[in-house]
mmCIF file as Biopython writes it, N, C-alpha, C and O atoms, coordinates in Angstrom:
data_model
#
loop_
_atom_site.group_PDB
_atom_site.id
_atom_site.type_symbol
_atom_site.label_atom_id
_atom_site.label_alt_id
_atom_site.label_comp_id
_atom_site.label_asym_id
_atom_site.label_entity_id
_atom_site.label_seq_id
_atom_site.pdbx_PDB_ins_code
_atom_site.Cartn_x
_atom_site.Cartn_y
_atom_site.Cartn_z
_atom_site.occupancy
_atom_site.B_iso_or_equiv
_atom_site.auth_seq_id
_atom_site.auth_asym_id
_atom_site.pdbx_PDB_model_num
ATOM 1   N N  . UNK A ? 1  ? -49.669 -7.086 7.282   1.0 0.0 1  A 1 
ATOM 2   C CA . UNK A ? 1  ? -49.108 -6.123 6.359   1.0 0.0 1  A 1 
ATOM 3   C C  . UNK A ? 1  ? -48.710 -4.867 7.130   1.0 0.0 1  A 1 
ATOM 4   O O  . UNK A ? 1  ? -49.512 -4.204 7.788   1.0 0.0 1  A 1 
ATOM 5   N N  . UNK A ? 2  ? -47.529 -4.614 7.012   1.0 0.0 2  A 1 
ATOM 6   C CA . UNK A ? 2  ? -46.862 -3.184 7.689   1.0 0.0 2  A 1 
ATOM 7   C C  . UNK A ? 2  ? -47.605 -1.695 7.016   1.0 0.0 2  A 1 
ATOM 8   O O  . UNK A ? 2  ? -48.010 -1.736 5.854   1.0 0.0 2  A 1 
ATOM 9   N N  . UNK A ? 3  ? -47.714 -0.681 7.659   1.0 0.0 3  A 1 
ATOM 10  C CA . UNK A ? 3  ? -48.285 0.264  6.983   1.0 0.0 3  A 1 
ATOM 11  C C  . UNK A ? 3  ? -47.453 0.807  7.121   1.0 0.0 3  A 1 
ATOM 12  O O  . UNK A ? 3  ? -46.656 0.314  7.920   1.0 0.0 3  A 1 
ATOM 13  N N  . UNK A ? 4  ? -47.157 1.812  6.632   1.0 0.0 4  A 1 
ATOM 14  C CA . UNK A ? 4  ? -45.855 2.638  6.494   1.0 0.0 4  A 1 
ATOM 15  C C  . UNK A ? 4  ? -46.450 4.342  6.120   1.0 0.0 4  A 1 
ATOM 16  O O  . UNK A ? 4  ? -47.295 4.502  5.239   1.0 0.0 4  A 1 
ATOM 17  N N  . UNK A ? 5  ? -45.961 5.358  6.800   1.0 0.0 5  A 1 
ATOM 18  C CA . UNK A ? 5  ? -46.410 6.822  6.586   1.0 0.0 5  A 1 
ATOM 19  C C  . UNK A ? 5  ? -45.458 8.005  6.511   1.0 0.0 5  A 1 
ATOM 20  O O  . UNK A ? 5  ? -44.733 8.343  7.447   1.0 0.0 5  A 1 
ATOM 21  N N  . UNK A ? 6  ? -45.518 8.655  5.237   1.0 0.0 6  A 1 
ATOM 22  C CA . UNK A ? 6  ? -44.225 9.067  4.658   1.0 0.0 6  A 1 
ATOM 23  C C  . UNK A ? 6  ? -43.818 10.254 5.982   1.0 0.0 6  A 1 
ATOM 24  O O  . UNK A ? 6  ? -44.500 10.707 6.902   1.0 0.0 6  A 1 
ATOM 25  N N  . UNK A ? 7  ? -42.736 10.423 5.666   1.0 0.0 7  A 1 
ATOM 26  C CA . UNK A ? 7  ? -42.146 11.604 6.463   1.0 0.0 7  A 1 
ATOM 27  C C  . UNK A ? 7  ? -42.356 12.853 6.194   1.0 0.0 7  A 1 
ATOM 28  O O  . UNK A ? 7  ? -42.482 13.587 7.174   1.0 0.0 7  A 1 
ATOM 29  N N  . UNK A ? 8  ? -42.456 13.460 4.857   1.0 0.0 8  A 1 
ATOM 30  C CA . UNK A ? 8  ? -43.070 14.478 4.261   1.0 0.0 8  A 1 
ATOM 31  C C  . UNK A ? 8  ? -43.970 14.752 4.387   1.0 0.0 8  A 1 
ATOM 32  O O  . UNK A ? 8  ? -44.327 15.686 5.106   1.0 0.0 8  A 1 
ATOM 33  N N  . UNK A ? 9  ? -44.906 13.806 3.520   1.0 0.0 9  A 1 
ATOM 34  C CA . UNK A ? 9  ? -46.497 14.420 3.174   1.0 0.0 9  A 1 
ATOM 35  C C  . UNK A ? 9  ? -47.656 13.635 4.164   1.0 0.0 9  A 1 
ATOM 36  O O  . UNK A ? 9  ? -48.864 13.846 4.260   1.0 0.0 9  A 1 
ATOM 37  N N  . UNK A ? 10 ? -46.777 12.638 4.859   1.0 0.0 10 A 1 
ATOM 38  C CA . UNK A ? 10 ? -47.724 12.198 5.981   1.0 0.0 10 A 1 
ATOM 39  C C  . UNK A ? 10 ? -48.939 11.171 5.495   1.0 0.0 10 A 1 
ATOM 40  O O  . UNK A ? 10 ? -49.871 10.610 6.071   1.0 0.0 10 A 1 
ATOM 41  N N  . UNK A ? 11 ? -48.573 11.206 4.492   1.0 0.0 11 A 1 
ATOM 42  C CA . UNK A ? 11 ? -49.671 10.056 3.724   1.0 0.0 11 A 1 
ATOM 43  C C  . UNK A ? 11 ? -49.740 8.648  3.959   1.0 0.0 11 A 1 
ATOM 44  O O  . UNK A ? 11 ? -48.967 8.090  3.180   1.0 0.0 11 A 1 
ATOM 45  N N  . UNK A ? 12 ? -50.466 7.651  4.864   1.0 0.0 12 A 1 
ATOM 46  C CA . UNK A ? 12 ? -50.157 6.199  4.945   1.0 0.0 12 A 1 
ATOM 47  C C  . UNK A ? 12 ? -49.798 5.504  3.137   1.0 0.0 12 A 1 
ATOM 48  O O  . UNK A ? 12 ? -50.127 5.933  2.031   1.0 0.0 12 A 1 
ATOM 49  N N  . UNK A ? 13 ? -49.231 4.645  3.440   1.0 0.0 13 A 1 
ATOM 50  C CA . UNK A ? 13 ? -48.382 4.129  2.116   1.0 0.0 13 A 1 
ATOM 51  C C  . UNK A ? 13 ? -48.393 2.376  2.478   1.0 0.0 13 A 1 
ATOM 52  O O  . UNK A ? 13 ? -47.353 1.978  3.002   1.0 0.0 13 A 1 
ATOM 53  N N  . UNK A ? 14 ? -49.409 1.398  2.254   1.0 0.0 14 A 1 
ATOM 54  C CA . UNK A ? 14 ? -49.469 0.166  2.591   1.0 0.0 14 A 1 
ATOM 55  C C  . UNK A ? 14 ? -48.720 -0.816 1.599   1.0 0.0 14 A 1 
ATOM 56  O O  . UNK A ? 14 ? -48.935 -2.007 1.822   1.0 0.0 14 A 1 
ATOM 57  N N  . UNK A ? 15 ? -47.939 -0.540 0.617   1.0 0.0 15 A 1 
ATOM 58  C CA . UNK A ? 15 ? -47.404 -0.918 -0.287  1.0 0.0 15 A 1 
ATOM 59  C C  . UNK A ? 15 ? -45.825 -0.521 -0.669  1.0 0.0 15 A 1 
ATOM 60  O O  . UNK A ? 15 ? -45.298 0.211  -1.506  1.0 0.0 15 A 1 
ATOM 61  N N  . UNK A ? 16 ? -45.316 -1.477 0.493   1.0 0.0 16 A 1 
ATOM 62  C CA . UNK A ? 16 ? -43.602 -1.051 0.364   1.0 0.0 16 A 1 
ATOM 63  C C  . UNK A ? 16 ? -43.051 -0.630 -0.741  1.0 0.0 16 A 1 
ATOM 64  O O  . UNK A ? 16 ? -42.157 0.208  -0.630  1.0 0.0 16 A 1 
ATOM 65  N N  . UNK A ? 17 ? -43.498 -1.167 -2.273  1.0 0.0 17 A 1 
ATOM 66  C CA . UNK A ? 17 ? -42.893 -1.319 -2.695  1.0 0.0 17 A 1 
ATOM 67  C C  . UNK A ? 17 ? -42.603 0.010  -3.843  1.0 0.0 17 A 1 
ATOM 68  O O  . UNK A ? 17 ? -41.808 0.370  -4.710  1.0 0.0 17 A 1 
ATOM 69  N N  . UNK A ? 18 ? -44.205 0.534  -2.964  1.0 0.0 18 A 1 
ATOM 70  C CA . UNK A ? 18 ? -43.984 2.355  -3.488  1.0 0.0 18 A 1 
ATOM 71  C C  . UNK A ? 18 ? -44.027 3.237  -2.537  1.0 0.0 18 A 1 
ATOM 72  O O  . UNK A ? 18 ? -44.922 3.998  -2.169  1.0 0.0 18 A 1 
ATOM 73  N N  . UNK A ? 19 ? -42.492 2.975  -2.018  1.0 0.0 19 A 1 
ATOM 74  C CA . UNK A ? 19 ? -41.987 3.635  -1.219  1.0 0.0 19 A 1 
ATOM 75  C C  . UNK A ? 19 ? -40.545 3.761  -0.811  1.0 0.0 19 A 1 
ATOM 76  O O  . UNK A ? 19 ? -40.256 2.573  -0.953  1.0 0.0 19 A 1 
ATOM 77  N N  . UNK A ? 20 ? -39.451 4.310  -0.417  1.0 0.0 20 A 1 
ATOM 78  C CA . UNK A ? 20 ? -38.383 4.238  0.151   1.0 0.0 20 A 1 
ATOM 79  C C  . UNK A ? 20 ? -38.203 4.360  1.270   1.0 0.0 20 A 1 
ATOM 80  O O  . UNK A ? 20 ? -39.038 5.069  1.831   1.0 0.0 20 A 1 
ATOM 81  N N  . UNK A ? 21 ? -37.044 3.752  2.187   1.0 0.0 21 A 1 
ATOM 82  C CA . UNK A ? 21 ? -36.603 3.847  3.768   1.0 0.0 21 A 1 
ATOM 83  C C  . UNK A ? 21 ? -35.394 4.211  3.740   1.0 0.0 21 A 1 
ATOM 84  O O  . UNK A ? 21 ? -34.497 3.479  3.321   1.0 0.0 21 A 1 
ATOM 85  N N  . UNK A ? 22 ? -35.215 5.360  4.170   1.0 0.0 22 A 1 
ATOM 86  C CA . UNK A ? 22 ? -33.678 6.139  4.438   1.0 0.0 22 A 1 
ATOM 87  C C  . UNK A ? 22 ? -33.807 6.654  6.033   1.0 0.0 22 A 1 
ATOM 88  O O  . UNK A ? 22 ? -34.734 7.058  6.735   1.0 0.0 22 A 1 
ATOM 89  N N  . UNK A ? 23 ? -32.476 6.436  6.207   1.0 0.0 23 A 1 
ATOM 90  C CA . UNK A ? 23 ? -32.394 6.359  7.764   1.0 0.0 23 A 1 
ATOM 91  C C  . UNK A ? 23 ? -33.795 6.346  8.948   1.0 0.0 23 A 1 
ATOM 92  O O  . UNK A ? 23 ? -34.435 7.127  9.653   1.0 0.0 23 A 1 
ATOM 93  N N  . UNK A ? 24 ? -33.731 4.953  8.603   1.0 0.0 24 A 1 
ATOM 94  C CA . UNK A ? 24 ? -35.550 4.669  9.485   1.0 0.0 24 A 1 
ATOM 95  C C  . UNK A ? 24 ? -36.489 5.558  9.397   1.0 0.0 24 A 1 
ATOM 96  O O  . UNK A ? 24 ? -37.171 5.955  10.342  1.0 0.0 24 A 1 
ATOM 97  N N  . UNK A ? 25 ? -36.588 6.005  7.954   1.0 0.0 25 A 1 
ATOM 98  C CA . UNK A ? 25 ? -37.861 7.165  7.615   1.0 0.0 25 A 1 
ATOM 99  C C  . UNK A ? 25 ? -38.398 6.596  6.379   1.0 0.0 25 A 1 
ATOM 100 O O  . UNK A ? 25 ? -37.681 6.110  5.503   1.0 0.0 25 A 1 
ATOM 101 N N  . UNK A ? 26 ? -39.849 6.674  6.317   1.0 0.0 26 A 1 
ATOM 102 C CA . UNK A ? 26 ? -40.450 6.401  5.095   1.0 0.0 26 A 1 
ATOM 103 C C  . UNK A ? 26 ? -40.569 7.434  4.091   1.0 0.0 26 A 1 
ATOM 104 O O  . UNK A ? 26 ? -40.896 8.539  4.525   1.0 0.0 26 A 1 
ATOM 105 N N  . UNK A ? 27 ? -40.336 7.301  2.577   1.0 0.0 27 A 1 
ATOM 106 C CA . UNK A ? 27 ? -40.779 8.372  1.919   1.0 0.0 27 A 1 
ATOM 107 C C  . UNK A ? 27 ? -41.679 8.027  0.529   1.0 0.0 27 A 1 
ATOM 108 O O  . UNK A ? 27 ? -41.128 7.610  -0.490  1.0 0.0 27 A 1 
ATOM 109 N N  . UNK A ? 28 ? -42.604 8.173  0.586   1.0 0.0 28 A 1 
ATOM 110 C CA . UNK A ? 28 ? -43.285 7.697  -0.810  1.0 0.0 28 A 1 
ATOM 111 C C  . UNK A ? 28 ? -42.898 8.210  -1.847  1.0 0.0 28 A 1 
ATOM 112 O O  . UNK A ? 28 ? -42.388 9.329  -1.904  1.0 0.0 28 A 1 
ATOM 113 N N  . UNK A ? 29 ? -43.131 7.294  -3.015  1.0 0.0 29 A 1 
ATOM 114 C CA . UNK A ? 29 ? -42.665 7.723  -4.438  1.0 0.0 29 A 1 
ATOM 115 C C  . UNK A ? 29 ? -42.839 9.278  -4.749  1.0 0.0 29 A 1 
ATOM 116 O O  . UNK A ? 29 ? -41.916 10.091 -4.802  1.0 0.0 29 A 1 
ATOM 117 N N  . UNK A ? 30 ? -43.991 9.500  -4.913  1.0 0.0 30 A 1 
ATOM 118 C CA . UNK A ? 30 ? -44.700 11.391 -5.122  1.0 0.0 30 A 1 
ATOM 119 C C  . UNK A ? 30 ? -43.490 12.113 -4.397  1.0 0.0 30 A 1 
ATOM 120 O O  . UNK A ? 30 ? -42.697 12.922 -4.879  1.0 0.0 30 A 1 
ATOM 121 N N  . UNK A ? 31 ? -43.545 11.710 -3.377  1.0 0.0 31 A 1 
ATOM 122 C CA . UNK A ? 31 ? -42.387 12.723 -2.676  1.0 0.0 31 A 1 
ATOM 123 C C  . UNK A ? 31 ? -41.182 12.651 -2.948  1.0 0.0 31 A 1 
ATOM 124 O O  . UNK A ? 31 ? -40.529 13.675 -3.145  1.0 0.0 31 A 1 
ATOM 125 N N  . UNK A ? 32 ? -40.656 11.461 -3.013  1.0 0.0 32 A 1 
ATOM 126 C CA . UNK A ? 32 ? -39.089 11.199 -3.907  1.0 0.0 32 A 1 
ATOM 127 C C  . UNK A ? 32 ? -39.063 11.711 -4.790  1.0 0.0 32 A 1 
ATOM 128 O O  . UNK A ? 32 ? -37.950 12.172 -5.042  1.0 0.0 32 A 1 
ATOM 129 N N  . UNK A ? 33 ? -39.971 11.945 -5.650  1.0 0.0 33 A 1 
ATOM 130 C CA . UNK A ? 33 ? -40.001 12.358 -7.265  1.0 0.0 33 A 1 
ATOM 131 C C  . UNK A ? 33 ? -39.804 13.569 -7.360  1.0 0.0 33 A 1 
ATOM 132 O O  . UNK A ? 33 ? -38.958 14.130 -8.056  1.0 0.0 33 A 1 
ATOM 133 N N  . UNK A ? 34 ? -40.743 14.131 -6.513  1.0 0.0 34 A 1 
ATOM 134 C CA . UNK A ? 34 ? -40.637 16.131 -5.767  1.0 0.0 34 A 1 
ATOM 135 C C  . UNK A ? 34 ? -39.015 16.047 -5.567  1.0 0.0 34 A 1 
ATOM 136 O O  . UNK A ? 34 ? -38.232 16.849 -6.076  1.0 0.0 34 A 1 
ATOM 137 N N  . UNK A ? 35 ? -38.805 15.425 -5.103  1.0 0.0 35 A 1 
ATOM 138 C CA . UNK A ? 35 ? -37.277 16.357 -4.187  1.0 0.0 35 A 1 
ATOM 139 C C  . UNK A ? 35 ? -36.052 15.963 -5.242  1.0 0.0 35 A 1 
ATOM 140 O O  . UNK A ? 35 ? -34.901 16.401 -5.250  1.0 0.0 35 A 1 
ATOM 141 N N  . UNK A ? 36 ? -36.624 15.071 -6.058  1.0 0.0 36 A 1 
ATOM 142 C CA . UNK A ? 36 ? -35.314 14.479 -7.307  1.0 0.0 36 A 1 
ATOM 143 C C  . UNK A ? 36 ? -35.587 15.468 -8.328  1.0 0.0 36 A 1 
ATOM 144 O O  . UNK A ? 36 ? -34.674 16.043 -8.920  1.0 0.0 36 A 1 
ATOM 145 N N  . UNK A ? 37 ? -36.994 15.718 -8.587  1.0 0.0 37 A 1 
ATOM 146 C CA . UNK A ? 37 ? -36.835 16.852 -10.165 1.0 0.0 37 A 1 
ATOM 147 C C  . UNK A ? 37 ? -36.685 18.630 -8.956  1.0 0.0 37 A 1 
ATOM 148 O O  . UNK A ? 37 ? -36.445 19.648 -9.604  1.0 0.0 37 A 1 
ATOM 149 N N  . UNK A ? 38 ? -36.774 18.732 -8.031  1.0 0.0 38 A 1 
ATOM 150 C CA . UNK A ? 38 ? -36.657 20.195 -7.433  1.0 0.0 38 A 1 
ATOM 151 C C  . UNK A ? 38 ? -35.386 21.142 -8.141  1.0 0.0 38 A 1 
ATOM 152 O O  . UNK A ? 38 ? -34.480 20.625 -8.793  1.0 0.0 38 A 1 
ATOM 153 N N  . UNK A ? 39 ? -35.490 22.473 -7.909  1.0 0.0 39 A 1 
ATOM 154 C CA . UNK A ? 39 ? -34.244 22.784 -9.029  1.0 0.0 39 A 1 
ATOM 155 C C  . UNK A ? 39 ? -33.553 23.276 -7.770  1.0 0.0 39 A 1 
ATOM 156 O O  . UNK A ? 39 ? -34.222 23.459 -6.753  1.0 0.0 39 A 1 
ATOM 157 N N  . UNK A ? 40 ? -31.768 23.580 -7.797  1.0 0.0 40 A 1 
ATOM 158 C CA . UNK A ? 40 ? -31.186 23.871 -6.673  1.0 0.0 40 A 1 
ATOM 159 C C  . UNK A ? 40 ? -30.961 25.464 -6.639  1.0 0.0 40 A 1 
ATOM 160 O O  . UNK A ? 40 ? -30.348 26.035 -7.541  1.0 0.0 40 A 1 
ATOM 161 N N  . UNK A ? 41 ? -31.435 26.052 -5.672  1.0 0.0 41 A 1 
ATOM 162 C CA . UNK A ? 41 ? -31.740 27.402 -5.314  1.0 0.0 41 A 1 
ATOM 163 C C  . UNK A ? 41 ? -32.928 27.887 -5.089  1.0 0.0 41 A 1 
ATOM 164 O O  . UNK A ? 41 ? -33.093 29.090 -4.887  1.0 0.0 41 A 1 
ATOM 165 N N  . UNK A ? 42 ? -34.212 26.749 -5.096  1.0 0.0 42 A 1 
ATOM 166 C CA . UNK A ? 42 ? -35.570 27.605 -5.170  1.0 0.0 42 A 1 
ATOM 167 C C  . UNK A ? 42 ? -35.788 27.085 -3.700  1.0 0.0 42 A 1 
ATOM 168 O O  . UNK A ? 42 ? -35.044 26.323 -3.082  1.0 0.0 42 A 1 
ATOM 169 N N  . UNK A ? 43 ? -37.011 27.678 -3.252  1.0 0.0 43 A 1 
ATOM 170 C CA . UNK A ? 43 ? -37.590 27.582 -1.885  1.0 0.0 43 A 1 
ATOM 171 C C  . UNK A ? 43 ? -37.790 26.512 -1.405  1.0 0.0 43 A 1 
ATOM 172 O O  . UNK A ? 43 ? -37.717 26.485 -0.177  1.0 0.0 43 A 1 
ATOM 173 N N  . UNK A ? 44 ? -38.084 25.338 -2.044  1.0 0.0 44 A 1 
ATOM 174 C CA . UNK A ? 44 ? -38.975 23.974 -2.479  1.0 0.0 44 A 1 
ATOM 175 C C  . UNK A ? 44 ? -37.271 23.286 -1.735  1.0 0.0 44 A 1 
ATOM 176 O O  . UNK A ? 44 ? -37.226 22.775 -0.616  1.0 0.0 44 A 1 
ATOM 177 N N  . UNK A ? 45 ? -36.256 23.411 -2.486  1.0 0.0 45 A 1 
ATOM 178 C CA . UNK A ? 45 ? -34.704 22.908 -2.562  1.0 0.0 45 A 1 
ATOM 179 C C  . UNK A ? 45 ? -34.468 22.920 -1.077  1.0 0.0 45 A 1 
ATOM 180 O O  . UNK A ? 45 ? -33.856 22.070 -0.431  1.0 0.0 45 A 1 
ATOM 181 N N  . UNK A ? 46 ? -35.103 24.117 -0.593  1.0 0.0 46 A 1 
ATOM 182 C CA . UNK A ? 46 ? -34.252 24.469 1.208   1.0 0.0 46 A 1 
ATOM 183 C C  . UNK A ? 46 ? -35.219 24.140 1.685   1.0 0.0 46 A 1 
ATOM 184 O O  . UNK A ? 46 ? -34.871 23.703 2.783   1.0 0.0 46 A 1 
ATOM 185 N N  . UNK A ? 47 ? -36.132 24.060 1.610   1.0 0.0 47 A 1 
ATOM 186 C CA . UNK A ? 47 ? -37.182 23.004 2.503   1.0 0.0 47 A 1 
ATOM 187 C C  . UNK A ? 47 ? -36.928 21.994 2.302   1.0 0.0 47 A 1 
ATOM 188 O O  . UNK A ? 47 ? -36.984 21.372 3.363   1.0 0.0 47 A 1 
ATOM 189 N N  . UNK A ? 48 ? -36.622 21.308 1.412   1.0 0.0 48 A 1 
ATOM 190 C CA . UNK A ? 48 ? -36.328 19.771 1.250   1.0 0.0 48 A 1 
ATOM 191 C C  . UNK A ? 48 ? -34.778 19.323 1.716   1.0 0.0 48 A 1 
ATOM 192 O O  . UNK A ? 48 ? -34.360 18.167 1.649   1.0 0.0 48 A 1 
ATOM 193 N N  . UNK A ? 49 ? -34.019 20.467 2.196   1.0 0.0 49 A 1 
ATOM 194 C CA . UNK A ? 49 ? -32.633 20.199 2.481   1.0 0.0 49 A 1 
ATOM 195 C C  . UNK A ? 49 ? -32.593 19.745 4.226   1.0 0.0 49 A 1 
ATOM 196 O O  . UNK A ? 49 ? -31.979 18.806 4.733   1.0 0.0 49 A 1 
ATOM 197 N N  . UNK A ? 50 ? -33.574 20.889 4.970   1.0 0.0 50 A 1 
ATOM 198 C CA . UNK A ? 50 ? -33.667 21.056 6.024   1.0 0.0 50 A 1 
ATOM 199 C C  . UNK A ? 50 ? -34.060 20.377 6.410   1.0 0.0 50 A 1 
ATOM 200 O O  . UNK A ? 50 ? -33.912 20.273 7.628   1.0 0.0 50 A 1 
ATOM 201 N N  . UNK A ? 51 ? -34.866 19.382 5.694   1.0 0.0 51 A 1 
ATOM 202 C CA . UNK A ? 51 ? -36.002 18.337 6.216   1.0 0.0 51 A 1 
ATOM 203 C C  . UNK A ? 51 ? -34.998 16.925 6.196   1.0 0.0 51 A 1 
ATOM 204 O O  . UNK A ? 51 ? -35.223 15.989 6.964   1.0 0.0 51 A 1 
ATOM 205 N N  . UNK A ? 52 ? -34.033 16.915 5.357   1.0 0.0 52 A 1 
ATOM 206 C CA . UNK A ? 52 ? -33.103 15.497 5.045   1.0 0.0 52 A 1 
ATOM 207 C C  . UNK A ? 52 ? -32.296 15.871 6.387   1.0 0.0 52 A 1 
ATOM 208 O O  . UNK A ? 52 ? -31.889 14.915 7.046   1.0 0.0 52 A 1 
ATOM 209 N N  . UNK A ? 53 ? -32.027 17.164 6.851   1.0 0.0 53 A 1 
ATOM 210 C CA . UNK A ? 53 ? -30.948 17.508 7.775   1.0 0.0 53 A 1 
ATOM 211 C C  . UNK A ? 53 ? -31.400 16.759 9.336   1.0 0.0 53 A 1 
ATOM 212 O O  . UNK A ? 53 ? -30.906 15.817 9.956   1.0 0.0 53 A 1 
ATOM 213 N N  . UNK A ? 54 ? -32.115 17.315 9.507   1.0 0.0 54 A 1 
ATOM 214 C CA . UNK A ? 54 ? -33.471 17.317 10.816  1.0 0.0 54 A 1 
ATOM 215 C C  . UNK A ? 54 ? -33.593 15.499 10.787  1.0 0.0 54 A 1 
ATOM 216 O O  . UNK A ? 54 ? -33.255 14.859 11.783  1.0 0.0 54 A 1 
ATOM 217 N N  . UNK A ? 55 ? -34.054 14.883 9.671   1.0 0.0 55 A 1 
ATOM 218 C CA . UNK A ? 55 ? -33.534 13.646 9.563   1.0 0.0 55 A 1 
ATOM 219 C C  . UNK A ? 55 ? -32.479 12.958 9.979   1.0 0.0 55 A 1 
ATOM 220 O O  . UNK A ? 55 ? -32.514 11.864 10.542  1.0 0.0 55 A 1 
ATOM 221 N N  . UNK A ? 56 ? -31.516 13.600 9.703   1.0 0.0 56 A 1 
ATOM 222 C CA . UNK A ? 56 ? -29.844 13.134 10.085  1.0 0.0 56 A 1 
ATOM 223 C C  . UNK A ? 56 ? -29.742 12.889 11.314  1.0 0.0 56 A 1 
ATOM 224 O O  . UNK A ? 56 ? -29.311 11.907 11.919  1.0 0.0 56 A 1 
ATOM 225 N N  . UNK A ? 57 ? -30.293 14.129 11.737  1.0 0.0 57 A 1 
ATOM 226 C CA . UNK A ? 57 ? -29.917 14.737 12.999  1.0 0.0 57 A 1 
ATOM 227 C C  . UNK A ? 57 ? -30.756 13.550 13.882  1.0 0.0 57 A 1 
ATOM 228 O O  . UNK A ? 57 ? -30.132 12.912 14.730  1.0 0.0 57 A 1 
ATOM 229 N N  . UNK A ? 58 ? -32.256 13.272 13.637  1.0 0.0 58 A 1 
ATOM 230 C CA . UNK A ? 58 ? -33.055 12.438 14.353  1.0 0.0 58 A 1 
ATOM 231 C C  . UNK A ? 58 ? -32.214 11.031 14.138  1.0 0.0 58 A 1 
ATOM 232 O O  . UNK A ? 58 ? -32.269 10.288 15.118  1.0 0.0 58 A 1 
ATOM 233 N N  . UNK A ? 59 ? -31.575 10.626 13.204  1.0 0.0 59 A 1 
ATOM 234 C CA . UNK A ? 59 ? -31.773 9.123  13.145  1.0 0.0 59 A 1 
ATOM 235 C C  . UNK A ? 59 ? -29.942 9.366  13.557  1.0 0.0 59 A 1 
ATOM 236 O O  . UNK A ? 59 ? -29.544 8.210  13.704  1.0 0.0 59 A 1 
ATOM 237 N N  . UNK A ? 60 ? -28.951 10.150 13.748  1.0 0.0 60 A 1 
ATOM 238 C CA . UNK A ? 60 ? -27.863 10.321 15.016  1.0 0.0 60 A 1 
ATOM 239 C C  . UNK A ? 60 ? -28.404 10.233 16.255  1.0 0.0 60 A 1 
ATOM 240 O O  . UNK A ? 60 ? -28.041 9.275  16.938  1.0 0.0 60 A 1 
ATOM 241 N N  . UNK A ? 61 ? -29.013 10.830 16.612  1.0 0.0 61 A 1 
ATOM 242 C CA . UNK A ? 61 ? -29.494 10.839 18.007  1.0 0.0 61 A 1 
ATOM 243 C C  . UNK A ? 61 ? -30.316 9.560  18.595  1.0 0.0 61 A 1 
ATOM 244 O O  . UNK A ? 61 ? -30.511 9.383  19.797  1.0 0.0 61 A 1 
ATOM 245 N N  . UNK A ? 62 ? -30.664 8.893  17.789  1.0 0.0 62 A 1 
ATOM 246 C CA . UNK A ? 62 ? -31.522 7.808  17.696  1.0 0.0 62 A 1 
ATOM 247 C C  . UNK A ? 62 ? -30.724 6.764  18.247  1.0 0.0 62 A 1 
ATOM 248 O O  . UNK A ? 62 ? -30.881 6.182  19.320  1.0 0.0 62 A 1 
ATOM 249 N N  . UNK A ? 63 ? -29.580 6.553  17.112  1.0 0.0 63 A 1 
ATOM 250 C CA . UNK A ? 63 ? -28.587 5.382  17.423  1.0 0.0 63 A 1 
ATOM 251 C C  . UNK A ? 63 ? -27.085 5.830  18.645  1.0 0.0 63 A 1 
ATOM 252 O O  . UNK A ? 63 ? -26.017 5.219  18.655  1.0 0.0 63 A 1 
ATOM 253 N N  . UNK A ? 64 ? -27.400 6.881  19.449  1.0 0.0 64 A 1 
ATOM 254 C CA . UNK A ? 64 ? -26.657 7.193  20.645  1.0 0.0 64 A 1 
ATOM 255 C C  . UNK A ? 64 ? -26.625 6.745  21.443  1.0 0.0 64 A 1 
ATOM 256 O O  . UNK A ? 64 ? -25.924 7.168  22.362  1.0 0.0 64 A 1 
#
């Protein structure tokens, strides 16, 4: 069984199937749920923007 550990909250997650994989990153449900109800302009929004960015940026550099 694969274990899998979110990118966010760092939490092991042994159960794919509560979880997502976006650009070779894990993210557990709790945390998907955070960044889908977040409202756009609060503090929570630009931390969660910067963190998808930094992502980008890792999984470009990755496949170079």
């Amino acid at each position: 069984m694969d274990l899998f550990v979110c990118e966010i909250c760092n939490k092991e997650n042994i159960d794919k199937s509560c979880s997502i994989s976006i650009l070779d990153v894990h993210i557990c449900n709790l945390c998907l749920e955070s960044i889908v109800e977040t409202q756009i302009g609060t503090l929570k929004y630009g931390y969660y923007k910067m963190l998808i960015k930094k992502m980008w940026g890792d999984y470009i550099i990755a496949k170079c």
